[in-house]
C-alpha positions as CSV (number, residue, x, y, z in Angstrom):
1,X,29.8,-30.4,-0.2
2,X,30.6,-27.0,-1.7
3,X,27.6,-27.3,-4.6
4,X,24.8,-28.2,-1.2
5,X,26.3,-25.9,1.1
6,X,25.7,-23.4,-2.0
7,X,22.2,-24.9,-2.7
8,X,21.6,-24.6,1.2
9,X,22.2,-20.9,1.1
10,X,20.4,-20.2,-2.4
11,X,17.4,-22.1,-0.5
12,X,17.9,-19.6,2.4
13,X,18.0,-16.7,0.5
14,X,14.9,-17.7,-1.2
15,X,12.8,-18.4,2.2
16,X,14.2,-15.2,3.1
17,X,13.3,-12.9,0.3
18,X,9.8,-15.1,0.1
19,X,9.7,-14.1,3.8
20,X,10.0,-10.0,3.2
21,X,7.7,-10.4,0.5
22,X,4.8,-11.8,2.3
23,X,5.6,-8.9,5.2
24,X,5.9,-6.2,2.1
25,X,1.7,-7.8,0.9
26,X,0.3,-7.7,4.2
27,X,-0.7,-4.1,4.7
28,X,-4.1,-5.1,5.0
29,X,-3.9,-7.5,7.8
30,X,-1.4,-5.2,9.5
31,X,-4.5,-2.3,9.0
32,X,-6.9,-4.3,10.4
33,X,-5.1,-5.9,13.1
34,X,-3.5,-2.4,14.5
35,X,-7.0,-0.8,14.0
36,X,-6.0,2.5,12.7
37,X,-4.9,3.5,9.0
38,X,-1.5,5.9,9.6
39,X,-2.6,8.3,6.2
40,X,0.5,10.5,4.9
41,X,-0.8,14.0,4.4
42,X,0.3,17.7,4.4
43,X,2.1,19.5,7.8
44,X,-0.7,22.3,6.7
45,X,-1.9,23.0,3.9
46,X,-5.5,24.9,3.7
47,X,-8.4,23.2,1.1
48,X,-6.4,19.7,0.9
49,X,-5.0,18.7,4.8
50,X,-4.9,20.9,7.9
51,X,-5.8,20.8,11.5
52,X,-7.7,23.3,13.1
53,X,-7.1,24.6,16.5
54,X,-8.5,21.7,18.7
55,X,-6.2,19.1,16.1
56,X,-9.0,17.7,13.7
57,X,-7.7,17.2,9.8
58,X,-10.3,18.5,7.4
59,X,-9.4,18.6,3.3
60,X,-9.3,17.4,0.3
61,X,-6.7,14.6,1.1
62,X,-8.1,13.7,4.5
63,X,-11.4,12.9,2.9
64,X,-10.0,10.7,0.7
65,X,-7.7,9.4,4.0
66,X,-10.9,9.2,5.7
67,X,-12.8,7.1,2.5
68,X,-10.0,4.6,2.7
69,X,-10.7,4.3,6.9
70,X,-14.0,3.6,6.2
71,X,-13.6,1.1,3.6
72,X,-11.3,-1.2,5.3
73,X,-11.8,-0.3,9.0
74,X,-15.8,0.4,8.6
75,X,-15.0,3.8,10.2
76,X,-14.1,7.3,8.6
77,X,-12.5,8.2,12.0
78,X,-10.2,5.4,13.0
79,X,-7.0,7.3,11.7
80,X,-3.8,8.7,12.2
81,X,-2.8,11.3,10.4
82,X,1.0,11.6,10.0
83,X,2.3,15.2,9.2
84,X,5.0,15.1,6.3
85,X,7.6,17.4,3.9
86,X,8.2,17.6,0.8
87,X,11.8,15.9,2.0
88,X,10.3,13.1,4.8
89,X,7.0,12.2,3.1
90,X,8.3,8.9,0.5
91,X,10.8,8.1,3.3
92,X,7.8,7.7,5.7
93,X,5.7,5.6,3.2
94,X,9.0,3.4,2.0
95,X,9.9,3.1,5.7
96,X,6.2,1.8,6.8
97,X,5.6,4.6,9.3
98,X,2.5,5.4,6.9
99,X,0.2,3.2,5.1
100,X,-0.7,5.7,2.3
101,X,0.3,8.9,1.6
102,X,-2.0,11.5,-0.1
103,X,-0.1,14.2,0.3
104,X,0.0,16.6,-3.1
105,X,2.3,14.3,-4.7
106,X,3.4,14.4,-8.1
107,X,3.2,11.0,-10.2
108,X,6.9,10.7,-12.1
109,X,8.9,8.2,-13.3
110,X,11.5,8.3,-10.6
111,X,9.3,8.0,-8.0
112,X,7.0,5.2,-9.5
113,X,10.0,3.1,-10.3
114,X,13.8,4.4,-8.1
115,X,11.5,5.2,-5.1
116,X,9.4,2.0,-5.4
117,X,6.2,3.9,-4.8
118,X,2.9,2.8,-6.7
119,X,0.6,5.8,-7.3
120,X,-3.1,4.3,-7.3
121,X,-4.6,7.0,-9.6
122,X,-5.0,10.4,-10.1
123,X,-7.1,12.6,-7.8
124,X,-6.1,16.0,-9.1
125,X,-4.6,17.7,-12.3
126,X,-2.5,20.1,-11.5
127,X,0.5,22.3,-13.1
128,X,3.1,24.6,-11.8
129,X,2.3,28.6,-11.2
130,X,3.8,32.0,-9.7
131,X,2.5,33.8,-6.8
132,X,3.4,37.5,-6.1
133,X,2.8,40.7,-4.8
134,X,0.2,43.0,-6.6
135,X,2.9,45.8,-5.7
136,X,5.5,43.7,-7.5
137,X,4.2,45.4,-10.9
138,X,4.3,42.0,-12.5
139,X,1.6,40.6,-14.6
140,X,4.0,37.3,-16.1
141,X,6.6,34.8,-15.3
142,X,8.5,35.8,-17.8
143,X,8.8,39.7,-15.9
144,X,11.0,37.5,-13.0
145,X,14.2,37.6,-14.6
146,X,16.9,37.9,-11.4
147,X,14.1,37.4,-9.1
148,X,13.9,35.7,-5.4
149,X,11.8,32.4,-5.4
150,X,10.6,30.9,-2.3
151,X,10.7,27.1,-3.3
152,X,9.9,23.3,-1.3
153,X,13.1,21.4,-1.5
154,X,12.8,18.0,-2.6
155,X,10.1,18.5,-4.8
156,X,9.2,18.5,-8.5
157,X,8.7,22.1,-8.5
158,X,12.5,22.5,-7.8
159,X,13.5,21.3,-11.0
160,X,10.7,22.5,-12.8
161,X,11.9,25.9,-11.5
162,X,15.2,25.5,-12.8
163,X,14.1,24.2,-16.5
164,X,12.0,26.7,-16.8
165,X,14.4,29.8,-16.2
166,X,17.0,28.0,-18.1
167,X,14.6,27.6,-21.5
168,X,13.7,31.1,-21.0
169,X,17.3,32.8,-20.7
170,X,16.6,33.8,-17.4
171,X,18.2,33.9,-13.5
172,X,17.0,33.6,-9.8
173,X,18.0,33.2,-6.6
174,X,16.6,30.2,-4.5
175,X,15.1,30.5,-1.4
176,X,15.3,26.9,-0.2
177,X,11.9,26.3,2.3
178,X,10.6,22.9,3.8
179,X,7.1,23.3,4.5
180,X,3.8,25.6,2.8
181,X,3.9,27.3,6.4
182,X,8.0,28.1,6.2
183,X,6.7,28.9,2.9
184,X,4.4,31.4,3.5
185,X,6.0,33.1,6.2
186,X,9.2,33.6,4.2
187,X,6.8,35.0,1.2
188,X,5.2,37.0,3.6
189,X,8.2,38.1,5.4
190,X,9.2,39.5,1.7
191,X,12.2,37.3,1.6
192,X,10.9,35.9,-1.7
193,X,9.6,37.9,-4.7
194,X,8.1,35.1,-5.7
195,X,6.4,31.9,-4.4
196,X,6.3,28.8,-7.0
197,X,4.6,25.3,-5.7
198,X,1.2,23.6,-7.5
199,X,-1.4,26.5,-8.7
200,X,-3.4,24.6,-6.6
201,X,-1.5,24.7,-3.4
202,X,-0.6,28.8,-4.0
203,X,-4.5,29.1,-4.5
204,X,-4.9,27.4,-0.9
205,X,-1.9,29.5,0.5
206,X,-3.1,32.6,-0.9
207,X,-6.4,32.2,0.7
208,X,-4.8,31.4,4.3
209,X,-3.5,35.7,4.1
210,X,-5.5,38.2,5.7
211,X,-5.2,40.3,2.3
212,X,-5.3,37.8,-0.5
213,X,-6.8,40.3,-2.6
214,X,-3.1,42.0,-2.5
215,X,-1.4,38.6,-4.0
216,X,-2.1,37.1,-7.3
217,X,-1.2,33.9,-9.3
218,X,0.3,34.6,-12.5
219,X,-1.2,33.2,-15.8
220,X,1.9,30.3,-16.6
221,X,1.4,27.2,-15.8
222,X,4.8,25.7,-16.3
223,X,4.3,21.8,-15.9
224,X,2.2,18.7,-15.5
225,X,1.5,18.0,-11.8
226,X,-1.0,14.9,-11.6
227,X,-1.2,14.4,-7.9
228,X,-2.4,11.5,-5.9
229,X,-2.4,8.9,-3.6
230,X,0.8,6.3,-3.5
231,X,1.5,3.3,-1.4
232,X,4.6,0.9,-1.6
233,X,5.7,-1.6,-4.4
234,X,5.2,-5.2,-3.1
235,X,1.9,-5.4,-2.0
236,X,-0.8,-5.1,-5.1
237,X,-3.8,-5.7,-3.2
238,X,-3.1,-2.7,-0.8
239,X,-3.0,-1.1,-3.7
240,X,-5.6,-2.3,-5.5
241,X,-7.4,-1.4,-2.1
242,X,-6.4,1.9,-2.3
243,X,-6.9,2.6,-6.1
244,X,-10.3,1.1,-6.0
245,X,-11.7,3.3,-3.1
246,X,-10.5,6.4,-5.2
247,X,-12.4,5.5,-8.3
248,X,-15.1,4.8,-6.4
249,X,-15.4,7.7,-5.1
250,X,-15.1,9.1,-8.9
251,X,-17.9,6.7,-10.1
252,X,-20.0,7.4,-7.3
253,X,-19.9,11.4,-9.0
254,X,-20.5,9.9,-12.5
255,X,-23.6,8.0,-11.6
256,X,-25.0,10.8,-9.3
257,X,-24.3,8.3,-6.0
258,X,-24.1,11.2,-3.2
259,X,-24.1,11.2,0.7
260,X,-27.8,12.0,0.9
261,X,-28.7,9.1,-1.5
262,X,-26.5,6.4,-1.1
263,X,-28.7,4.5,0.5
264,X,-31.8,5.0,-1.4
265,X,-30.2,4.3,-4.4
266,X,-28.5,0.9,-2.8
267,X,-32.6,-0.5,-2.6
268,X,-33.9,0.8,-5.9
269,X,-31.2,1.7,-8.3
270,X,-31.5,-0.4,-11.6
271,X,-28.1,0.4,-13.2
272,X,-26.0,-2.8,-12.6
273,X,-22.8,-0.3,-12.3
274,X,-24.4,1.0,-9.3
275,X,-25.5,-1.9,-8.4
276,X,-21.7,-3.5,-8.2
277,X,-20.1,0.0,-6.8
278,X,-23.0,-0.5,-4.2
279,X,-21.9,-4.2,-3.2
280,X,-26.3,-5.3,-3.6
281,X,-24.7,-7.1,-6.8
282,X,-22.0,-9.5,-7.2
283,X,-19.7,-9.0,-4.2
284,X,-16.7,-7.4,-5.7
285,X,-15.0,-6.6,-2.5
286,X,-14.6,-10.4,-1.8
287,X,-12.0,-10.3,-4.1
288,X,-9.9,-7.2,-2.7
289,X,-10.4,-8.9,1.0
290,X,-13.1,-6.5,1.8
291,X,-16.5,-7.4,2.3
292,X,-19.6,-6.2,0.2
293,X,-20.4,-2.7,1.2
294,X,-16.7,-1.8,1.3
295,X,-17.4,1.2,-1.4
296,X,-20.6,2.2,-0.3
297,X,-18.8,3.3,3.1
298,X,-15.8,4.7,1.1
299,X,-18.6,7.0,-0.4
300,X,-20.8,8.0,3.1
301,X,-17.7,9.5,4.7
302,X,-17.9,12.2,2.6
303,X,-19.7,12.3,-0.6
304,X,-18.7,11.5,-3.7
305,X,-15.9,12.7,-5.7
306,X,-17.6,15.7,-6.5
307,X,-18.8,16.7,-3.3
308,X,-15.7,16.8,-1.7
309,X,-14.0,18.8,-4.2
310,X,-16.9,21.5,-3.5
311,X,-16.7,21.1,-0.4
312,X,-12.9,21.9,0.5
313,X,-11.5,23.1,-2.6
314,X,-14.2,24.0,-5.2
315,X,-15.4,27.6,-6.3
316,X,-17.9,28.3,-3.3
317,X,-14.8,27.9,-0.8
318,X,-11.9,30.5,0.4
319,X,-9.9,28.3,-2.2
320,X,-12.0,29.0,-5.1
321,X,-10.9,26.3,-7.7
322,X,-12.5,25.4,-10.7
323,X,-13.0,22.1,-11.7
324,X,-11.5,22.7,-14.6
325,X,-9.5,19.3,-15.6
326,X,-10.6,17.6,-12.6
327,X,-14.2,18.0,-14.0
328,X,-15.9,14.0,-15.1
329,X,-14.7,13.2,-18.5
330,X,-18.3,13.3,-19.1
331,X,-18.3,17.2,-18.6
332,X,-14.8,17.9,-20.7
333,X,-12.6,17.0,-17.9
334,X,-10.3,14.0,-17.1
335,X,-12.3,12.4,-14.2
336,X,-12.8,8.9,-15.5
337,X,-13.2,5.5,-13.1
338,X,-12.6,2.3,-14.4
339,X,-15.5,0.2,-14.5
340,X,-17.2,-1.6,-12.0
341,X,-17.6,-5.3,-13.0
């Protein structure tokens, strides 16, 4: 009695965990049955995700939000974008109040295996700077000995901070913010001497001030930052979902796919690559669940990978970023797509 009353609650266990595991792979279904993607992002962060006055998202993250709507949903627009911290944004992913989050998240160990998130690529290279004052007098880092540092709390950037300092002999005092917006008002309030975050995200912030000719970004870059997209462990064809519609994006800027093209180039193009990113050959989405021209769409929301960098981040924005390591790997950068077939 005691070995099949055991076997009898093994056997439940196992339904049960077989149970959470099918709820855990069902992302998809849940997607397209609710009708809306809930996308992660930023609580306001110029260039990469922030509303404007009348509540409409526009960024770098939001377009790639919006590429994922349009690949599963067959519509850019059928999202919800949910606002999240440095401190809420994993707990909102883990929890299922978000499908995705691209949100200027770091890819580290802890967080791809203690925090059960699965990054689906990387969509930019990024490192660790220094904002300050031009009135500051300081032209390095290494002049912040004993400063104040404005810094996001439960971020990588805390404890790059830290490391850094300590390897260099020197001392600061923490200013402990949770948001880019406490951020900047603290910075601009001149209760920081400094403000440290993603060179990126200081680029964006510093381009947000009525006077960002008064602030620059100091030459170190103190860390690796490769941001992108995550979604949860336990469901590998949301991811695969997910990870897919970035490097399509990527291969669509490789093979000169853009917005104004797309569709010539889905009639005549010869290149079977394109012709399998396109869905006119082979029907790869089939096997992700999607149907043929599940990339294509992924692509007309908003260009290809290079035309939304220009066109929210690049050099001809307020932003002003180069492309730098986020250039194709066939132009020196570390772009790359996997292939198509």
């Amino acid at each position: 009695m005691k070995k099949f009353a055991f076997f009898g609650t093994v056997a439940a266990m196992a339904l049960a965990a077989t149970g959470a595991l099918a709820a855990e792979g069902d992302t998809l279904k849940e997607v397209k049955a609710r009708g809306v993607l809930n996308c992660g992002v930023n609580t306001g962060l110029i260039g990469f995700a922030a509303p404007d006055a009348n509540g409409n998202w526009s960024g770098f993250d939001i377009a790639y939000c919006k590429a994922v709507a349009a690949a599963v949903l067959g519509d850019p627009t059928k999202i919800k974008f949910v606002p999240t911290t440095g401190q809420t944004r994993f707990t909102a992913l883990s929890s299922g109040e978000v499908d995705i989050l691209a949100r200027n998240s770091t890819w580290t160990f802890q967080r791809d295996t203690d925090l059960k998130l699965d990054f689906v690529g990387v969509n930019y290279y990024d490192g660790q700077g220094f904002m300050v004052r031009k009135d500051l007098g300081v032209s390095s880092a290494k002049e912040l000995d004993g400063a104040t540092v404005c810094i996001q709390t439960g971020t990588t950037t805390e404890l790059n901070l830290a490391d850094y300092f300590k390897a260099n002999g020197m001392t600061y005092q923490p200013v402990n913010i949770d948001s880019n917006a406490e951020g900047e008002q603290q910075y601009m309030a001149k209760a920081c001497d400094a403000y440290t975050t993603d060179a990126s995200g200081l680029a964006a912030t510093r381009a947000s001030f009525a006077d960002p000719e008064n602030h620059i970004i100091l030459p170190e870059i103190i860390s690796k930052e490769p941001l992108g997209p995550a979604v949860r462990h336990g469901d590998n064809n949301w991811g695969d979902i997910a990870r897919w519609t970035l490097f399509a994006l990527i291969a669509a800027e490789e093979y000169g796919v853009t917005s104004a093209n797309i569709d010539e180039l889905a009639k005549s193009s010869t290149n079977p690559e394109v012709q399998r990113l396109l869905g006119t050959t082979d029907d790869l989405g089939k096997m992700i669940g999607l149907d043929a021209e599940w990339a294509k769409r992924a692509i007309k929301a908003g260009g290809n990978y290079g035309e939304i960098f220009a066109a929210t981040i690049g050099e001809q924005t307020p932003i002003g970023l180069a492309r730098g390591l986020n250039a194709q790997w066939t132009q020196g950068g570390l772009m790359y797509a996997m292939p198509f077939r």
